[in-house]
C-alpha positions as a Markdown table, in Angstrom:
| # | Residue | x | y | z |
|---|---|---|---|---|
| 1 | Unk | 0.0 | 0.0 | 0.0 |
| 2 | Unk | 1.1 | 3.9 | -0.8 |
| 3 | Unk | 0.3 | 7.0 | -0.4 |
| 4 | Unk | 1.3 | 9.8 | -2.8 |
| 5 | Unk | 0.5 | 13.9 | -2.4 |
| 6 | Unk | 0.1 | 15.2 | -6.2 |
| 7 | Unk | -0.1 | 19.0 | -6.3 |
| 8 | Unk | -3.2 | 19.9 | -9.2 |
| 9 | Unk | -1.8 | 22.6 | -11.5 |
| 10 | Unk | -3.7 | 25.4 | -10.1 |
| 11 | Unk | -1.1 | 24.7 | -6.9 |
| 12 | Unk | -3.8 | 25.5 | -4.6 |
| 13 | Unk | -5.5 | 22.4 | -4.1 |
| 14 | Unk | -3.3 | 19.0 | -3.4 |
| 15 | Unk | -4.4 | 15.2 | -4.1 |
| 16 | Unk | -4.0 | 12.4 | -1.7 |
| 17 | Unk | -4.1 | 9.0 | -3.6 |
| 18 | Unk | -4.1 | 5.9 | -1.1 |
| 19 | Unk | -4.1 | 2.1 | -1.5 |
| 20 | Unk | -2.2 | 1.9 | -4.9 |
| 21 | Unk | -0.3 | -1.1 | -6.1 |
| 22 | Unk | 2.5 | -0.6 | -8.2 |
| 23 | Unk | 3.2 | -3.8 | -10.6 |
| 24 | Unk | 6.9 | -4.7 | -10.9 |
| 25 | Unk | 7.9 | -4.9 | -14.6 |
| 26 | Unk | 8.4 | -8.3 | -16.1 |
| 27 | Unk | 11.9 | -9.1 | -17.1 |
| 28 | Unk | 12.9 | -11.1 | -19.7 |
| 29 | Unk | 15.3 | -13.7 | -18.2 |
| 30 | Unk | 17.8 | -15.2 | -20.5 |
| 31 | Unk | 19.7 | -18.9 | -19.5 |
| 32 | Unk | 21.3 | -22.0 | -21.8 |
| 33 | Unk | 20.7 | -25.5 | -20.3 |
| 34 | Unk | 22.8 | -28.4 | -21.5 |
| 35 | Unk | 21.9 | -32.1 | -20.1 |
| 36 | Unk | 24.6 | -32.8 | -17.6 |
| 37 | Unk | 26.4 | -36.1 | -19.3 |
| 38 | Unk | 29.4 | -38.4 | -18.5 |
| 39 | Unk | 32.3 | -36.2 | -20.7 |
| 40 | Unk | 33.7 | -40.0 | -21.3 |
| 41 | Unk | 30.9 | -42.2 | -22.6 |
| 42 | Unk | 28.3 | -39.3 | -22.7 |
| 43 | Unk | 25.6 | -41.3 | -19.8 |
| 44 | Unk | 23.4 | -38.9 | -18.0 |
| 45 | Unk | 20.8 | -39.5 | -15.4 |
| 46 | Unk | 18.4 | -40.9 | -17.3 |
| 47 | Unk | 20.2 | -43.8 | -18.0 |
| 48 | Unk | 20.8 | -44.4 | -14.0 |
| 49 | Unk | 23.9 | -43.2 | -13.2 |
| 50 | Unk | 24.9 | -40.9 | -11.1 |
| 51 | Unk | 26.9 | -37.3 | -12.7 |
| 52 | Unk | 29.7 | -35.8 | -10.4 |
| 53 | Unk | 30.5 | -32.5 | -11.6 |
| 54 | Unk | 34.8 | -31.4 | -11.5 |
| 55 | Unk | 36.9 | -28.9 | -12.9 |
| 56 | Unk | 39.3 | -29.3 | -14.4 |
| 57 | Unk | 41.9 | -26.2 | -16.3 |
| 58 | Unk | 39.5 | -24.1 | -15.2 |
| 59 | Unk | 36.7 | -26.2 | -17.5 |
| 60 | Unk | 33.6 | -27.6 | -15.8 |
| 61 | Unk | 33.9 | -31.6 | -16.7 |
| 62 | Unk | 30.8 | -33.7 | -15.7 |
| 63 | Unk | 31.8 | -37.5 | -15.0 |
| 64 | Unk | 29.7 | -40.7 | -14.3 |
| 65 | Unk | 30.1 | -43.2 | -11.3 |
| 66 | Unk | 31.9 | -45.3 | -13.9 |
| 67 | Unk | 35.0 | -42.5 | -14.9 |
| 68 | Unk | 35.1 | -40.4 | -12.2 |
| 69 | Unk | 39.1 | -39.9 | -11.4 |
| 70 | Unk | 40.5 | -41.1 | -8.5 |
| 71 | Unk | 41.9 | -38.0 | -7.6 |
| 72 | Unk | 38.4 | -36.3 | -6.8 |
């Protein structure tokens, strides 16, 4: 709820609006999504494996169960 005081252009006589709802502009909101899939042998969740995420040289790498390094 707000309240705003609007001078009239005669300046003699001032407005009170009360109870107004402003509406928040829409954004448009702009994203890529890429299946996360083993980098190896390209298996994602849907084939029932589970996808470990790792990076590597500053790359994001996704990896399976299966070839996950041992280093992780």
């Amino acid at each position: 709820m707000s309240q705003i005081l609007a001078p009239r252009q005669n300046r003699n006589e001032i407005l009170l609006f009360q109870d107004l709802y402003f509406v928040k502009k829409v954004s448009a909101l702009k994203t890529a999504v890429k299946e996360a899939v083993c980098s190896i042998c390209e298996n994602g969740l849907e084939d029932g494996v589970s996808i470990t995420a790792k990076t590597i040289r500053e790359k994001t790498r996704f990896f399976c169960q299966y070839h996950l390094p041992v280093d992780f």
